[in-house]
C-alpha positions as CSV (number, residue, x, y, z in Angstrom):
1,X,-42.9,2.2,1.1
2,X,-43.4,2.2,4.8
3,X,-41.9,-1.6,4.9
4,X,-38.8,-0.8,2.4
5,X,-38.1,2.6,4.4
6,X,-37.8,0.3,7.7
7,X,-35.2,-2.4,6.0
8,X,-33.2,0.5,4.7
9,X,-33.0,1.8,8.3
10,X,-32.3,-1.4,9.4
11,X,-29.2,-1.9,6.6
12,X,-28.1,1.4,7.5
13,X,-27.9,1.0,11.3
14,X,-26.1,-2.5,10.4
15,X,-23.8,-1.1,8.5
16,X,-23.0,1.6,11.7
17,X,-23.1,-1.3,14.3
18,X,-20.3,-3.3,11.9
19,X,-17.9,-0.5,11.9
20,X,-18.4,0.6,15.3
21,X,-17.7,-3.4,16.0
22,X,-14.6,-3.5,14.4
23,X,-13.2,-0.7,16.1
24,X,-13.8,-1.7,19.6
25,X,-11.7,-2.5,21.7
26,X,-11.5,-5.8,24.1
27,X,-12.9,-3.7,27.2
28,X,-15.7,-2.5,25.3
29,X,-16.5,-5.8,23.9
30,X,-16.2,-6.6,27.2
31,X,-19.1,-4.2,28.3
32,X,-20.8,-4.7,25.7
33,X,-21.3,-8.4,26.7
34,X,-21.4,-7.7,30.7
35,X,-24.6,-5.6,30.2
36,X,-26.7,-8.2,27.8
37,X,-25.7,-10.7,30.2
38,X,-27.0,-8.5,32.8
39,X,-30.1,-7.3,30.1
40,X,-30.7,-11.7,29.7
41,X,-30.9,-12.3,33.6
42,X,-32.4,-9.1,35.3
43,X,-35.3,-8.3,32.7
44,X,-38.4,-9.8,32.2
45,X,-37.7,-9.8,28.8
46,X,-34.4,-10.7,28.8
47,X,-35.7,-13.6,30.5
48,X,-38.3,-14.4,28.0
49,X,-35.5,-13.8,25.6
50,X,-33.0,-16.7,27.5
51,X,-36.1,-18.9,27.6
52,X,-36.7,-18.4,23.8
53,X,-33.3,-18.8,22.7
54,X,-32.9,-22.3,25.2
55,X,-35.3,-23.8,23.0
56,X,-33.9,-23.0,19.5
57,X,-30.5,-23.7,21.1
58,X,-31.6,-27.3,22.1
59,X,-32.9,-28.3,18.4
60,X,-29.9,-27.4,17.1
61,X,-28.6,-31.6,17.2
62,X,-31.6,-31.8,14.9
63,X,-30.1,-29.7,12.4
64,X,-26.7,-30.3,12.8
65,X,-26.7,-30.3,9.1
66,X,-27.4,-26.5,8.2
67,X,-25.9,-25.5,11.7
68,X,-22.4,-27.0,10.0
69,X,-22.5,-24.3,7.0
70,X,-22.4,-21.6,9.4
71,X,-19.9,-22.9,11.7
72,X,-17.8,-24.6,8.7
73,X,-17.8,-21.1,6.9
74,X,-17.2,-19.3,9.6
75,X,-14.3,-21.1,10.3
76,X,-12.8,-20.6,6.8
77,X,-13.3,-17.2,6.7
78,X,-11.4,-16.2,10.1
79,X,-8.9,-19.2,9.3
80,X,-8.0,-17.6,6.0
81,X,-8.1,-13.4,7.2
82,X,-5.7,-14.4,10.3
83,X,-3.6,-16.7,8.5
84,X,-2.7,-13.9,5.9
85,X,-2.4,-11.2,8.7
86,X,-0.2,-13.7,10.3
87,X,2.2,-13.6,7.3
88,X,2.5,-10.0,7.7
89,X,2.8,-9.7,11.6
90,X,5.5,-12.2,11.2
91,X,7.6,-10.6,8.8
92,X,7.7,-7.3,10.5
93,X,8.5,-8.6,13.7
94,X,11.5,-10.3,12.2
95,X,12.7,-7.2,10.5
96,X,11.8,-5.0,14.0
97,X,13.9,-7.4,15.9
98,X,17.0,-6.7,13.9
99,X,18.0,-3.4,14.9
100,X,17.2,-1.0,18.2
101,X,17.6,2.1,19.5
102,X,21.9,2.0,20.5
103,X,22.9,1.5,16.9
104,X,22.5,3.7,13.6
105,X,23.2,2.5,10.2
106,X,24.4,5.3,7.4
107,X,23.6,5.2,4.0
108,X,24.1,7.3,1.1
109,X,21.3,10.5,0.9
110,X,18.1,9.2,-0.9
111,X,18.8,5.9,-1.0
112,X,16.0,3.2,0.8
113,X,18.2,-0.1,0.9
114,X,21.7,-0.9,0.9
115,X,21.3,-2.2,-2.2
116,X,21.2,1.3,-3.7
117,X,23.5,3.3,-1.4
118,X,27.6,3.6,-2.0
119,X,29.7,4.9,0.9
120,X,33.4,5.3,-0.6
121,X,35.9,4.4,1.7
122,X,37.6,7.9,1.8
123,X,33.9,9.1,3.9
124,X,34.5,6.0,6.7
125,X,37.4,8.2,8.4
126,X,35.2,11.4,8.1
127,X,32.4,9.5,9.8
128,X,34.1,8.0,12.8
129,X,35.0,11.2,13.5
130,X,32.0,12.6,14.0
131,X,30.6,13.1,17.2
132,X,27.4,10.8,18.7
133,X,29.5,7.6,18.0
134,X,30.6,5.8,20.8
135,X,34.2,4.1,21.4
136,X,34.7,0.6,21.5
137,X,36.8,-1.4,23.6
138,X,40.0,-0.2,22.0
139,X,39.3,3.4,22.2
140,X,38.4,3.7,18.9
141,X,34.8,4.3,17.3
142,X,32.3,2.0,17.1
143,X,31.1,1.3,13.4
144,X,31.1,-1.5,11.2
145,X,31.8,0.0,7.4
146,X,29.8,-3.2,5.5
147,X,29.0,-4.9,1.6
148,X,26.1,-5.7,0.4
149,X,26.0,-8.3,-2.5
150,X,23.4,-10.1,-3.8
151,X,24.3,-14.0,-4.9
152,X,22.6,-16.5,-6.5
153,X,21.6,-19.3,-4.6
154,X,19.6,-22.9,-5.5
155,X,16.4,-23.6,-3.0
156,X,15.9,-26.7,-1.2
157,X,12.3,-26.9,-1.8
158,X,12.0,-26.4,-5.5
159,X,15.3,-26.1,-7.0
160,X,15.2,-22.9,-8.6
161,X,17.2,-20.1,-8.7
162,X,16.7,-17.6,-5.4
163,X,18.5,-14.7,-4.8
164,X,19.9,-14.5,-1.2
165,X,22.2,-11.7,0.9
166,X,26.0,-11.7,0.9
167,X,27.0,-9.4,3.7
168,X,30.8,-8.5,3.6
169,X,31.9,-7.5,7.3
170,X,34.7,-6.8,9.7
171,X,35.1,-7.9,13.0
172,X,33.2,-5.0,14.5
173,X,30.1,-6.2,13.1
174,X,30.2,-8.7,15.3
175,X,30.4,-6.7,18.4
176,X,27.9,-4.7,17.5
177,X,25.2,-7.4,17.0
178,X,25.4,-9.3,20.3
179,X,22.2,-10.9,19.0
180,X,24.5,-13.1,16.4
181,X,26.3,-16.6,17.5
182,X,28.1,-19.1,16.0
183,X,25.9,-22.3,16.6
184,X,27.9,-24.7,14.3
185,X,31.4,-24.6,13.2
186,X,33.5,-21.3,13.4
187,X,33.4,-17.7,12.0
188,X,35.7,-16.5,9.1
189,X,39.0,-16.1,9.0
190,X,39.9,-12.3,7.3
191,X,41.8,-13.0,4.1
192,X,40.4,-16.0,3.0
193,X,37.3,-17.2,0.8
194,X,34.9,-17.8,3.9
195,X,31.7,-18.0,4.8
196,X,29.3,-18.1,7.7
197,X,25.9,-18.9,6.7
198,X,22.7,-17.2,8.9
199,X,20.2,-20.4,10.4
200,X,17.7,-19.5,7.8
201,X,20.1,-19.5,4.7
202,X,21.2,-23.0,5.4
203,X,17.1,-24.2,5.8
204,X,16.5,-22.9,3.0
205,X,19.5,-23.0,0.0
206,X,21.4,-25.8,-1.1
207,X,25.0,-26.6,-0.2
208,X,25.1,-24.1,3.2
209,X,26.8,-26.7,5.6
210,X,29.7,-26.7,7.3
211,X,32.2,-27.9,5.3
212,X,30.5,-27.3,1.7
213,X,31.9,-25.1,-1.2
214,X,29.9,-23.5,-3.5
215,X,31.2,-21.4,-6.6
216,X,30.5,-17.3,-6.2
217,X,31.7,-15.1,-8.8
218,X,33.9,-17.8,-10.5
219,X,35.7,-18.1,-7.0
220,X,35.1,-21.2,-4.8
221,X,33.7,-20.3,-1.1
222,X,34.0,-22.9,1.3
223,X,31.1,-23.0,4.6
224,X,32.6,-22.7,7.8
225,X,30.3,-22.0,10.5
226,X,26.1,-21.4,10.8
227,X,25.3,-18.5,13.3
228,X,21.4,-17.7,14.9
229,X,20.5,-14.3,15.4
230,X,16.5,-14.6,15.6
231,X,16.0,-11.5,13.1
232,X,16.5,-10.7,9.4
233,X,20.0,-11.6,9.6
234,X,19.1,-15.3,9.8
235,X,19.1,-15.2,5.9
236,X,21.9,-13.8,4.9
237,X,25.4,-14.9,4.4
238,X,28.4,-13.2,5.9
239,X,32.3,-13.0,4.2
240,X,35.2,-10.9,4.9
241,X,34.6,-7.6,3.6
242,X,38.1,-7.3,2.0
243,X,37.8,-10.3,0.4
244,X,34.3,-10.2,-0.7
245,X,35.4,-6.4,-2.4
246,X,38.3,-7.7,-4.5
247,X,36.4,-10.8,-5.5
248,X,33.3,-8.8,-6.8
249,X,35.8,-5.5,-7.9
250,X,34.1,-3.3,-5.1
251,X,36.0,-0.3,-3.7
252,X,33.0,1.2,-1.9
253,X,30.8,0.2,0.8
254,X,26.9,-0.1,0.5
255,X,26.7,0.9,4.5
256,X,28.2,1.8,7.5
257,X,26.9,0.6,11.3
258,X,27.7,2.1,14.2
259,X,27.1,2.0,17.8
260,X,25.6,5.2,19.5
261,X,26.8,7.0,22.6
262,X,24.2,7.6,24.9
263,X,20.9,8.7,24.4
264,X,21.4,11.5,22.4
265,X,23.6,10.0,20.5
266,X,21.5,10.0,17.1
267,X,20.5,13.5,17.9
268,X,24.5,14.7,17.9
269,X,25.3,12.3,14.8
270,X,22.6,13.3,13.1
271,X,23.5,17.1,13.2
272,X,27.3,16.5,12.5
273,X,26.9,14.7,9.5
274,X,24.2,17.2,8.4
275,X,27.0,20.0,9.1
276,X,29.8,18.4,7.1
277,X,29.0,19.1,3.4
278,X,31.6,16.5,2.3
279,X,29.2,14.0,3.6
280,X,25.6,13.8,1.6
281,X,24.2,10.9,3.6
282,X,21.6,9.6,5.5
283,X,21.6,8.3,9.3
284,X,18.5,6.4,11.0
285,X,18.7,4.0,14.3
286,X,18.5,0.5,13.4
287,X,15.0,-0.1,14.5
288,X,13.3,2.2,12.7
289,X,15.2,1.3,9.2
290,X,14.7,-2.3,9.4
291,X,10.8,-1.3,10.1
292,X,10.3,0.8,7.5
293,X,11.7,-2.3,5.1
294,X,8.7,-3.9,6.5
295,X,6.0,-1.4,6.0
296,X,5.2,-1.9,2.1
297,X,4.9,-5.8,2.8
298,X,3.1,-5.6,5.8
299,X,0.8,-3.4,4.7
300,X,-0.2,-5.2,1.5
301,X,-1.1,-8.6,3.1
302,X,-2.5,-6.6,5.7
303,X,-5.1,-5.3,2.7
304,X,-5.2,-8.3,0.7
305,X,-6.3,-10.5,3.6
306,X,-8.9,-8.1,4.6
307,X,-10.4,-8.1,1.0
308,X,-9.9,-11.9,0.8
309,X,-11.3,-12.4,4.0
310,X,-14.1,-9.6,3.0
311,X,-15.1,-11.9,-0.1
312,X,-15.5,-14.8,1.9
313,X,-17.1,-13.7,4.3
314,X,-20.0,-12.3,2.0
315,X,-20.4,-15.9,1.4
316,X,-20.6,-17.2,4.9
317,X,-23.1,-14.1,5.3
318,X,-25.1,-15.8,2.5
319,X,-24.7,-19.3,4.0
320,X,-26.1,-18.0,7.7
321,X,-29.2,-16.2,6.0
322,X,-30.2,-19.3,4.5
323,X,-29.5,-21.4,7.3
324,X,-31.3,-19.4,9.6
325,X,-34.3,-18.2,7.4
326,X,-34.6,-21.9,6.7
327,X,-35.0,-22.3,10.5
328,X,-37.0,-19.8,11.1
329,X,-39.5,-21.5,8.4
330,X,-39.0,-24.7,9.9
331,X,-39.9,-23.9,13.7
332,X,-42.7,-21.2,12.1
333,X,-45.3,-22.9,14.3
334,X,-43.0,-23.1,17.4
335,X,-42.2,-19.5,17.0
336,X,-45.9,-18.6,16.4
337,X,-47.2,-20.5,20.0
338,X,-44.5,-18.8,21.3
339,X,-46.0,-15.0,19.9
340,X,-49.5,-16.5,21.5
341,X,-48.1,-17.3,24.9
342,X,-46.8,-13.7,25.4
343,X,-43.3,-13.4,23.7
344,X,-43.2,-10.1,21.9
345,X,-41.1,-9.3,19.2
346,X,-37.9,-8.3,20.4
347,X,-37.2,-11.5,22.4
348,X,-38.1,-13.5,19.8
349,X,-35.5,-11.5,17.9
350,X,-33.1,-11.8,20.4
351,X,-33.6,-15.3,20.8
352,X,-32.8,-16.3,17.0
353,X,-29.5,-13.9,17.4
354,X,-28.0,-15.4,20.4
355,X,-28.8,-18.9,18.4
356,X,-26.7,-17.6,15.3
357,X,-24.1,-15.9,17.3
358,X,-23.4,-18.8,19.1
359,X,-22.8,-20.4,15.8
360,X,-20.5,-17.9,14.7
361,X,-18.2,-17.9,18.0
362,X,-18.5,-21.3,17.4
363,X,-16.9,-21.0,14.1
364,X,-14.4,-18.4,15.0
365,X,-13.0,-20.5,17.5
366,X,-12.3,-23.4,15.0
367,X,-11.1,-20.9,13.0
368,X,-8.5,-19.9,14.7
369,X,-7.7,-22.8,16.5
370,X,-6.8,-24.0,13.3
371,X,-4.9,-20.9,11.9
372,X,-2.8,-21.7,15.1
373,X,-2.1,-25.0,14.4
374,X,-1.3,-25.0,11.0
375,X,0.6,-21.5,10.6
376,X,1.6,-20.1,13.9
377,X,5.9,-20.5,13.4
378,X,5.3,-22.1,9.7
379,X,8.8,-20.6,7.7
380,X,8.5,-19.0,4.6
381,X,10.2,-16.6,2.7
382,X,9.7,-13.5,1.0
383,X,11.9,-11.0,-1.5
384,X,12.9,-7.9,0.9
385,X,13.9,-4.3,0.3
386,X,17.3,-5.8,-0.7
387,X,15.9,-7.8,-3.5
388,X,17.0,-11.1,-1.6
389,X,15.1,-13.5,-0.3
390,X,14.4,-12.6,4.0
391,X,13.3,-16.0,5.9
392,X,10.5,-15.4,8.5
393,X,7.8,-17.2,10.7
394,X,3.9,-16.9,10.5
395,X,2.9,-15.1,14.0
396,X,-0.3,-15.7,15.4
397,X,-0.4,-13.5,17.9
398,X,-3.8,-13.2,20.5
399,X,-4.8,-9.9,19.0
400,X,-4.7,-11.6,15.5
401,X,-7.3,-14.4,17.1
402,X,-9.1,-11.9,18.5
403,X,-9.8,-9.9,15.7
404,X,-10.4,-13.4,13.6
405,X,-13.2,-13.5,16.5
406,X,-14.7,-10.3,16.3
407,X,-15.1,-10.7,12.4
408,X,-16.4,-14.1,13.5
409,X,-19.3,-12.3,15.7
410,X,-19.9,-9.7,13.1
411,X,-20.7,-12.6,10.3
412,X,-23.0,-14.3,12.7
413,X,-24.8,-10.6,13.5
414,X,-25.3,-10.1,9.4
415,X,-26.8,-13.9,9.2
416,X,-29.2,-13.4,12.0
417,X,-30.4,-10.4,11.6
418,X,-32.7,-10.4,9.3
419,X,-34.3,-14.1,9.9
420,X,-35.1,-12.8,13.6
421,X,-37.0,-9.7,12.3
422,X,-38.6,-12.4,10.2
423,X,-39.4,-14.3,13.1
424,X,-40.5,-11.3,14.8
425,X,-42.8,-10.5,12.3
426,X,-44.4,-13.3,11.4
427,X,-48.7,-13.3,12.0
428,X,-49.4,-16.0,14.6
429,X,-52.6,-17.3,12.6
430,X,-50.5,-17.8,9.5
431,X,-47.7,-19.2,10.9
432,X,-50.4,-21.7,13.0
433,X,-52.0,-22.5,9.2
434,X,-49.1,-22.9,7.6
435,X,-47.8,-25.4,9.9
């Protein structure tokens, strides 16, 4: 009882240690490692412990073997967790960096995407007037009234059917996103069945390039120009919004964009559309829309990793607690001279930790070397808010490695845990017959 009532403490103040782990932050990890450092080098028995741990460390070439599993799991598991957290971090950057804080888009009250919202063109002159807007160059306000269609569109990679954004605009929506350049070719000309095709689009979709027609709503488009804009737009495809309305029969817009004046200029469009009861709509900045497009995504691969990565690393727990109780057997009589010498317990324990940890950062760091190589700016695509396909790269950022790390460290604390009270415990004389 005594003996079971110890490893439950043990497992309990494991589990504590884990979460504490995960929520520290880099200086406290930082601490954390300046004082066993400190513990190691001005101690006697951190120095027994250094001296302990020298040895095990320098009969690890003997079993490389074993030593592999840890690293080699390791390594998948933090490979795996940041890769899928990469995904995520990716795509909501790519949707943050569409919008910011000097525009606003309006949509109808309730709705969540353009896709769902209708602005009838009879409310466009009742929201220019509205004060919080700012003027253009012309003296008249800001905004960008814009369609929203989604097409149908043939992949490169597989051939099949993907749907993709067809955004009808004016030429104010090009003055209000700066961020968008015409890289090949030209823009549209109003009037006439058009298109400028976002970088992204033309990776990813058939027939995009300059000079290529493709058939939309039994009307034939012809490419004209490929623009960069480094955000969500990238995907999409852009038309005259006139023509794009009478081609698809659409007297009503899905959205309207507008530039802000000042820095409270949300603050006085907000409350002038929320005092005209002739207009039942929504306003937001830009920013903050495009990142709440993000959230459910993000959030989802954020959890799915984590459970993945979870799984796995229940395995790689497995793998270091055979590795290092086999060890422990192994070097039983090493240990137990050791115990006779003078090394207490906790060195000893100490000893075969630092042996396993080192493993562990060991595997972390392949790990995530090769989550950099292989996914950090990889392009993929995903089905958006808009229920069109939104191009965006992988992003393996340093706090994504470093977290990869710390799970890393934590996997290698499980797996030696328990062989070094093993070690700690074992009787000298038994250990010496045994061997």
């Amino acid at each position: 009882m005594k003996k079971w009532l110890g490893n439950l403490g043990v497992v309990l103040a494991l589990i504590a240690g884990l979460v504490a782990w995960t929520m520290l932050p880099w200086y406290g990890v930082l601490a954390v490692l300046v004082a066993l450092v400190l513990w190691l080098l001005l101690t006697r028995t951190g120095r027994l412990a250094l001296e302990a741990a020298k040895i095990g460390i320098a009969s690890l070439p003997q079993r490389w073997g074993p030593s592999a599993v840890i690293v080699v799991g390791i390594a998948g598991v933090v490979g795996v967790l940041v890769a899928m957290l990469a995904m995520g971090a990716g795509f909501e950057a790519t949707l943050k960096q569409t919008g910011n804080d000097q525009t606003a888009i309006i949509l109808r009250g309730g709705s969540q995407a353009e896709t769902n919202s209708v602005i009838t063109r009879d409310q466009v002159p009742l929201i220019s007037s509205l004060a919080g807007i700012a003027k253009g160059p012309d003296g008249r306000p800001a905004l960008s009234p814009e369609l929203s269609q989604v097409v149908n569109m043939v992949t490169k990679a597989d051939h099949t059917d993907a749907n993709a954004q067809l955004r009808g605009v004016g030429e104010a929506a090009w003055t209000l996103r700066p961020q968008v350049k015409i890289i090949e070719g030209r823009k549209f000309n109003p009037g006439m069945r058009e298109l400028v095709v976002g970088q992204g689009a033309k990776k990813q979709y058939v027939n995009l390039e300059v000079g290529k027609q493709l058939e939309l709503a039994n009307q034939v488009w012809t490419v004209v120009g490929v623009f960069a804009s480094g955000d969500s737009h990238d995907s999409e495809l852009w038309a005259d919004a006139d023509t794009l309305g009478a081609t698809y029969r659409r007297n009503a817009f899905q959205s309207v964009t507008a530039k802000l004046d000042g820095k409270d200029g949300f603050k006085k469009l907000k409350a002038a559309m929320a005092a005209d009861p002739r207009l039942k709509l929504d306003v937001d900045t830009t920013r903050h829309y495009y990142a709440k497009q993000s959230e459910g995504l993000s959030k989802f691969l954020k959890i799915l990793g984590t459970i993945i990565g979870g799984i796995m690393a229940v395995g790689a727990v497995f793998g270091a607690l055979n590795t290092m109780y086999a060890a422990v057997a192994g070097r039983a009589r090493e240990i137990a001279t050791m115990r006779a010498i003078g090394f207490r317990g906790l060195p000893v324990v100490v000893a075969v930790m630092l042996e396993t940890m080192l493993l562990a950062l060991l595997g972390g760091l392949v790990g995530g070397a090769i989550a950099w190589l292989i996914f950090n700016g990889y392009s993929v695509s995903t089905l958006g808010n808009n229920f069109s396909q939104v191009m965006f790269q992988f992003k393996v950022s340093p706090e994504l490695l470093w977290n990869g790390l710390k799970w890393a460290l934590g996997i290698g604390l499980v797996g030696g845990l328990f062989p070094a009270l093993r070690a700690a415990r074992l009787p000298v004389t038994e250990a010496l017959r045994a061997a």
